[in-house]
Backbone as a printed PyTorch tensor [residue, N CA C, xyz], in Angstrom:
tensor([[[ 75.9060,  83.4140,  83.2830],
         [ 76.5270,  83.7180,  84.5630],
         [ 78.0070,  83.3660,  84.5480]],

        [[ 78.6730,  82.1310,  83.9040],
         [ 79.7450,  81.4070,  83.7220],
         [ 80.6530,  82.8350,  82.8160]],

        [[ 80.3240,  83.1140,  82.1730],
         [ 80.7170,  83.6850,  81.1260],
         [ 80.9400,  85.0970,  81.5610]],

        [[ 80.0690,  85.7010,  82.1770],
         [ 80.7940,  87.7200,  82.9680],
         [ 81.6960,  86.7750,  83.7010]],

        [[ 81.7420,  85.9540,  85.1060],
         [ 82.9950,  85.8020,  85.0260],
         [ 84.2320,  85.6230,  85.0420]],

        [[ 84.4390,  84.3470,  84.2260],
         [ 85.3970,  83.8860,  83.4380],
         [ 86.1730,  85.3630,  82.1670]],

        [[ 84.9000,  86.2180,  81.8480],
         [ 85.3590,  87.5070,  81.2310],
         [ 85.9730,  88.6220,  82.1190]],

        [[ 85.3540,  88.7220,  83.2900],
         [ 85.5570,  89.9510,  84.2670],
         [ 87.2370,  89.1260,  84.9130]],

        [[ 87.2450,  87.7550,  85.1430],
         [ 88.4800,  87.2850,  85.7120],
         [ 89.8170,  87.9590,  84.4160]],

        [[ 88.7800,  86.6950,  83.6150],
         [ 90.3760,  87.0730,  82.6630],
         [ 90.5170,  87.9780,  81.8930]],

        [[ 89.6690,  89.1630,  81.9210],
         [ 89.7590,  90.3470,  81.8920],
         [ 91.1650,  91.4800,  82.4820]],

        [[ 90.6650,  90.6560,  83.7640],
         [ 91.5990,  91.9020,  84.7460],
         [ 92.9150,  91.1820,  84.7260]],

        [[ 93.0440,  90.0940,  84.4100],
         [ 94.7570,  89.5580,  84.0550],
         [ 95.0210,  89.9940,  83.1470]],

        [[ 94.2940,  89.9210,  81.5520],
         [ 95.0950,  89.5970,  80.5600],
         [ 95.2520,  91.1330,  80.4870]],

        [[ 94.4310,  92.4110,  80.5090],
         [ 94.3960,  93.4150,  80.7780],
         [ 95.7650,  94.1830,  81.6240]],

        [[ 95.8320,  93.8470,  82.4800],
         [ 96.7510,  93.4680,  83.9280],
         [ 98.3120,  93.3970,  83.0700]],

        [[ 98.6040,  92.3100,  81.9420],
         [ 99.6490,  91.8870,  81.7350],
         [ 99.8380,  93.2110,  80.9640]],

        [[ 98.8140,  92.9410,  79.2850],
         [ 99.1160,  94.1010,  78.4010],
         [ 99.5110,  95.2000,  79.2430]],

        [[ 98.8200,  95.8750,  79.8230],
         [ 99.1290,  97.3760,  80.0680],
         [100.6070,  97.2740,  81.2620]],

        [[100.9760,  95.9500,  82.0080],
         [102.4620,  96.3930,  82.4800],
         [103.0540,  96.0930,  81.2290]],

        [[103.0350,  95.4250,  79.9970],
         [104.1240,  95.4450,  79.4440],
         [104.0400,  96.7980,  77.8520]],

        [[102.8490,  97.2550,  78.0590],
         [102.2420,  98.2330,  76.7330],
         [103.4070,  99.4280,  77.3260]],

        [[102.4200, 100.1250,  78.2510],
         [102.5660, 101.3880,  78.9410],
         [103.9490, 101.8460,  79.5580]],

        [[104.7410, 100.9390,  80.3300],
         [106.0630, 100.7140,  81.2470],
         [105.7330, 101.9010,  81.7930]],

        [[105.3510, 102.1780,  82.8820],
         [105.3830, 102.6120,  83.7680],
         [106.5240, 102.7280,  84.3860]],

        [[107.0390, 103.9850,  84.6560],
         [108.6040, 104.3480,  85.4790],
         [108.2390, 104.9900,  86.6730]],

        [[107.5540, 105.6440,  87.0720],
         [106.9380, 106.4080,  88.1800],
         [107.3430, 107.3670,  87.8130]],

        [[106.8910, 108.6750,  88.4600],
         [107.2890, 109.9020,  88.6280],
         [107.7790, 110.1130,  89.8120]],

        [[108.5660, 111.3470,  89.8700],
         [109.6390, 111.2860,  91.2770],
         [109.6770, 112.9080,  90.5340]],

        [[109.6730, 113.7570,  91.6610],
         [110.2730, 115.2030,  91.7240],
         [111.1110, 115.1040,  93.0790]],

        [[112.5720, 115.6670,  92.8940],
         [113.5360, 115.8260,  93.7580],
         [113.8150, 117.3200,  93.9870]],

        [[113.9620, 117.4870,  95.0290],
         [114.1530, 119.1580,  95.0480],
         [115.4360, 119.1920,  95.8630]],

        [[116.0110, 119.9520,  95.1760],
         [117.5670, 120.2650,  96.0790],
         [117.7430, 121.2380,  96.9110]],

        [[118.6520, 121.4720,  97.7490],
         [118.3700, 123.2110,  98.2910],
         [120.1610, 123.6800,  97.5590]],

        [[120.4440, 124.7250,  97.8050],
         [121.2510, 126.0920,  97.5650],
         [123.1360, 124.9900,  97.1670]],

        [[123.0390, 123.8140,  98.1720],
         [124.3170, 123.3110,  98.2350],
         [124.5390, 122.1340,  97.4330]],

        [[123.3130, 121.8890,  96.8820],
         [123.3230, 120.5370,  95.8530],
         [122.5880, 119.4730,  96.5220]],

        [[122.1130, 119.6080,  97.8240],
         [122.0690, 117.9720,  98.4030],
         [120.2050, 118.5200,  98.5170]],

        [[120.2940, 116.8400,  98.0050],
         [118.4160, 116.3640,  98.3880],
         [117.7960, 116.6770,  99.4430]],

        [[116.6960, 117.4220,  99.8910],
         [116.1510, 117.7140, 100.3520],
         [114.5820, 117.1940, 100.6620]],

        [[114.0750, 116.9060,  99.6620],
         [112.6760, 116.4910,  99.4580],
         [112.4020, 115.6590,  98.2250]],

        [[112.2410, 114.8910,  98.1180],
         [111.7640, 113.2180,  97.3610],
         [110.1230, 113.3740,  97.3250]],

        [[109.5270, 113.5220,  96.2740],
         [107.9810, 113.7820,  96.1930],
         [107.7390, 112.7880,  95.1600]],

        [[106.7640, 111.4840,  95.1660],
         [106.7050, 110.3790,  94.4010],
         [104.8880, 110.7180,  94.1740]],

        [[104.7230, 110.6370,  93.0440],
         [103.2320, 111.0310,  92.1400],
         [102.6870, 109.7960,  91.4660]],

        [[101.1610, 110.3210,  91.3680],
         [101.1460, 108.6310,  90.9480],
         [100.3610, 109.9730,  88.9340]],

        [[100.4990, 108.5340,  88.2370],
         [100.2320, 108.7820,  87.0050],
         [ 98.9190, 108.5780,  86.7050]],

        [[ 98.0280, 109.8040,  86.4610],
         [ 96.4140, 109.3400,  86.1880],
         [ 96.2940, 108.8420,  85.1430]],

        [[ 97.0570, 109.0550,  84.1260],
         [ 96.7800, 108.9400,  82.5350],
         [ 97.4410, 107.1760,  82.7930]],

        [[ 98.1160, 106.9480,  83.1480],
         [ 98.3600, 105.7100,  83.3150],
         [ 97.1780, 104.5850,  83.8720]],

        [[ 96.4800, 105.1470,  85.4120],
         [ 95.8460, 104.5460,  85.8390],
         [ 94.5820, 104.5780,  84.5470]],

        [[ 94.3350, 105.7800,  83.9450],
         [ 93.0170, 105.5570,  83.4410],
         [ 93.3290, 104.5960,  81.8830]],

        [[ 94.0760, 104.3970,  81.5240],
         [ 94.5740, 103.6360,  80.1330],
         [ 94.2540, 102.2040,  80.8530]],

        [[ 95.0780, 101.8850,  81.6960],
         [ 95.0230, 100.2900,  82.2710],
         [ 93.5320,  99.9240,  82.8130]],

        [[ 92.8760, 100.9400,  83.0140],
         [ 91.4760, 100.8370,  83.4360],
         [ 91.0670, 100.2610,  82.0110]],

        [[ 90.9690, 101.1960,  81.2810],
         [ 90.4770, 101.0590,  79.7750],
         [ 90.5790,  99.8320,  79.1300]],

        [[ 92.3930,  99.3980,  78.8280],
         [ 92.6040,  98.0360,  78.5880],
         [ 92.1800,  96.8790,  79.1620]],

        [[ 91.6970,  96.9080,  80.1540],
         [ 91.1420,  95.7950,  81.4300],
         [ 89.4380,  95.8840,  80.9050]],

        [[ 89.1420,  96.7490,  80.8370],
         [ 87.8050,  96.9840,  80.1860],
         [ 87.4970,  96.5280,  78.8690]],

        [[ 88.2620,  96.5690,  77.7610],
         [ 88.3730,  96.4380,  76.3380],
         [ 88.8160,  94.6710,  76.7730]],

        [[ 89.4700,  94.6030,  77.3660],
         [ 89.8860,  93.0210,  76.8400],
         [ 88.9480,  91.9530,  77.6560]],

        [[ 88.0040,  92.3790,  78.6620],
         [ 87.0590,  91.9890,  79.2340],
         [ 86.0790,  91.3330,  78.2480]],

        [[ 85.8410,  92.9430,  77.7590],
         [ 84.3960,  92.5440,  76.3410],
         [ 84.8970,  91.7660,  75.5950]],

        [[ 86.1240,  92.0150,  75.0150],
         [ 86.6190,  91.1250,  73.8270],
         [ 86.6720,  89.7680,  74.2950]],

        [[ 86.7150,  89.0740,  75.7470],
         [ 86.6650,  87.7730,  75.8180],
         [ 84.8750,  87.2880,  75.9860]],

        [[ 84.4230,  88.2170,  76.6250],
         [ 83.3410,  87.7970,  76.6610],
         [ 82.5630,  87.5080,  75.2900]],

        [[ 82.6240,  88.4550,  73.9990],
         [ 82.4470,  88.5530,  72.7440],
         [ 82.9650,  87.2660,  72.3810]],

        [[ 84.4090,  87.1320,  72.8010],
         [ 84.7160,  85.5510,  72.0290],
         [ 83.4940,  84.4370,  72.9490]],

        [[ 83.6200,  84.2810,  74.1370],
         [ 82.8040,  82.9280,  74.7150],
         [ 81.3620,  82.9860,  73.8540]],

        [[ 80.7030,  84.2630,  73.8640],
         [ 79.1450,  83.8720,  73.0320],
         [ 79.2550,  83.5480,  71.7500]],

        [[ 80.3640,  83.8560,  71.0260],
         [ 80.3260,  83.4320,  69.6360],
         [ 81.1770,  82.6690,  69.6500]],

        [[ 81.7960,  81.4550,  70.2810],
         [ 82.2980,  80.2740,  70.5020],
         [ 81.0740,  79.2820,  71.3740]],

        [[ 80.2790,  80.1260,  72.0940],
         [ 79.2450,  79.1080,  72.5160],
         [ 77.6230,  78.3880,  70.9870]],

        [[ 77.6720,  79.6450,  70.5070],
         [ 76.7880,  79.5420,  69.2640],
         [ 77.1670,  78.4670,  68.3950]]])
């Protein structure tokens, strides 16, 4: 019980850290101008491929701690 988690916690940090410092995330931004040069519309997107990677890494480094606690508890 100790062990999902202490894995699921420090999972979603250490996970959490890697992927802000793996991935860097900049956002996406589409600007649309009209006819005279000036801004008009500011449209801010979010990144799936981003969200689903940091999912992934949060997932992968979950198991990998939990993998370490049972074969550090043995």
């Amino acid at each position: 019980m100790k062990k999902g988690w202490i894995s699921s916690i420090g999972g979603l940090i250490l996970g959490l850290i890697i992927s802000f410092f793996a991935l860097e995330y900049d956002g996406w931004k589409i600007i649309r101008h009209n006819r005279a040069g000036e801004v008009y519309q500011v449209t801010n997107e979010i990144d799936v491929n981003l969200i689903t990677n940091s999912f992934l890494i949060i997932v992968a480094s979950g198991i990998l701690i939990y993998i370490t606690l049972t074969l550090v508890e043995k």
